[in-house]
C-alpha positions in Angstrom: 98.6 98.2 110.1 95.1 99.4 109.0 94.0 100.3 105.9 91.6 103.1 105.4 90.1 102.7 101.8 87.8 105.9 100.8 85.5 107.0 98.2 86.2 110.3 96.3 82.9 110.5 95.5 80.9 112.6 97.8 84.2 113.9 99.4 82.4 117.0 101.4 81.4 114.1 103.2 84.3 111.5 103.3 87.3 114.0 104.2 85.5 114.0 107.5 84.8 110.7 108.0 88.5 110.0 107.1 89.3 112.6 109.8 87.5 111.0 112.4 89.0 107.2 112.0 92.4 108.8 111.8 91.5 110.3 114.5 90.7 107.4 116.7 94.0 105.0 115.4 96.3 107.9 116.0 94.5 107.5 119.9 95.1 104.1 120.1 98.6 104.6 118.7 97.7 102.0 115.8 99.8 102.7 112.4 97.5 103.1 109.3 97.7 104.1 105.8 94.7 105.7 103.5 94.0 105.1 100.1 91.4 106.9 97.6 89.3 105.3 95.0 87.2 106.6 92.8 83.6 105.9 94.4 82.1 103.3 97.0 81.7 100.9 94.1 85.5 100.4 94.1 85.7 99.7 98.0 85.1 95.8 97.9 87.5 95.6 94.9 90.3 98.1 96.5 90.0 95.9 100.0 90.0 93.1 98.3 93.4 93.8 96.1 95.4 95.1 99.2 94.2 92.1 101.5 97.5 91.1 102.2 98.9 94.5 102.8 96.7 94.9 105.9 95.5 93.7 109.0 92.4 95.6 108.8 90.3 98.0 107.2 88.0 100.9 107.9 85.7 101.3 104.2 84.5 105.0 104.0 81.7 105.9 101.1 78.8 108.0 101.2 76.3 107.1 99.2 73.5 109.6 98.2 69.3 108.8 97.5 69.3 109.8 94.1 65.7 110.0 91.7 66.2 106.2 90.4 67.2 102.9 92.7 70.6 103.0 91.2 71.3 104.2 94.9 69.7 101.3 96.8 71.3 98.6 94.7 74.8 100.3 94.9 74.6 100.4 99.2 73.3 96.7 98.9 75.9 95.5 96.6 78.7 97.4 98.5 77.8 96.7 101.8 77.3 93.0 101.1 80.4 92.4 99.3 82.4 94.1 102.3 81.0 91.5 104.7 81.2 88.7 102.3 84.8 89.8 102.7 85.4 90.0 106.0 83.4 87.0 106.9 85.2 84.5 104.4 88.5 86.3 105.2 88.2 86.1 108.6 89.4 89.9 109.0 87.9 92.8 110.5 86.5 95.6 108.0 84.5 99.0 110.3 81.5 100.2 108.1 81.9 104.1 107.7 79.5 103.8 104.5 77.1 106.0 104.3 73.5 105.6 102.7 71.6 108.8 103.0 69.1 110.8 101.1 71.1 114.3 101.8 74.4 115.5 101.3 73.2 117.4 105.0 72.3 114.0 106.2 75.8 112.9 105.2 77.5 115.7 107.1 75.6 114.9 110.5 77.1 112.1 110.4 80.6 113.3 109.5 81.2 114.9 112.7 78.2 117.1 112.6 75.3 116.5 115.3 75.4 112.5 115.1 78.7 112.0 115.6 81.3 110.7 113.2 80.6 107.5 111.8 84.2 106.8 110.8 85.6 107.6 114.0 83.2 105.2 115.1 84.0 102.0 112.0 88.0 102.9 113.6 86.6 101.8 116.9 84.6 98.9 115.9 87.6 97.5 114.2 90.0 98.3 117.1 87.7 96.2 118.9 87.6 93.2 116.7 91.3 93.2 116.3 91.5 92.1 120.0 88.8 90.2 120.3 90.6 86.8 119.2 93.2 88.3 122.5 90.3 87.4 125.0 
């Protein structure tokens, strides 16, 4: 079972990526569950309180350039402490965060003309759930 944790915050933007892993699991025929928190902040500690639950994750934020560095510390912190997690934990976590200075940017990215980068964290960890299989 996978476990798709998402950010509220900036939703415009997450629905879609949320969209796009389900997307690829329901493909691959691979059971999941979603579950909201309030803002990218909270992924780390939301994956890290359901690590049992799950045999993977898929982390979906999107995290927007504001006018102060608040943004730039918040993507380091986050994106840090998810592969702090699935290093030490030995269990795969796809990256669908999102650190962009436009909402636009954000929705290119969500399915618009780069693709959809949470279809694409869904594959990654598809991958790395059989890669110990090999």
């Amino acid at each position: 079972m996978i476990g798709i944790v998402v950010s509220r915050f900036n939703s415009i933007v997450t629905e879609r990526l949320v969209e796009g892993a389900e997307r690829k699991l329901k493909e691959a025929g691979v059971p999941y569950e979603v579950v909201w928190v309030p803002g990218s902040f909270e992924l780390p500690q939301a994956i890290s309180l359901l690590w049992n639950r799950y045999d993977a994750f898929v982390a979906i934020g999107c995290i927007v350039k504001g006018e102060t560095a608040h943004w730039e510390h918040l993507s380091s912190a986050v994106i840090s402490s998810l592969m702090d997690l699935a290093v030490k934990g030995r269990k795969p976590i796809g990256l669908a965060v999102l650190t962009v200075g436009s909402i636009e940017q954000g929705l290119n990215r969500a399915g618009g003309k780069f693709g959809n980068k949470g279809e694409e964290a869904a594959e990654a960890v598809l991958s790395l759930i059989n890669l110990p299989k090999r």
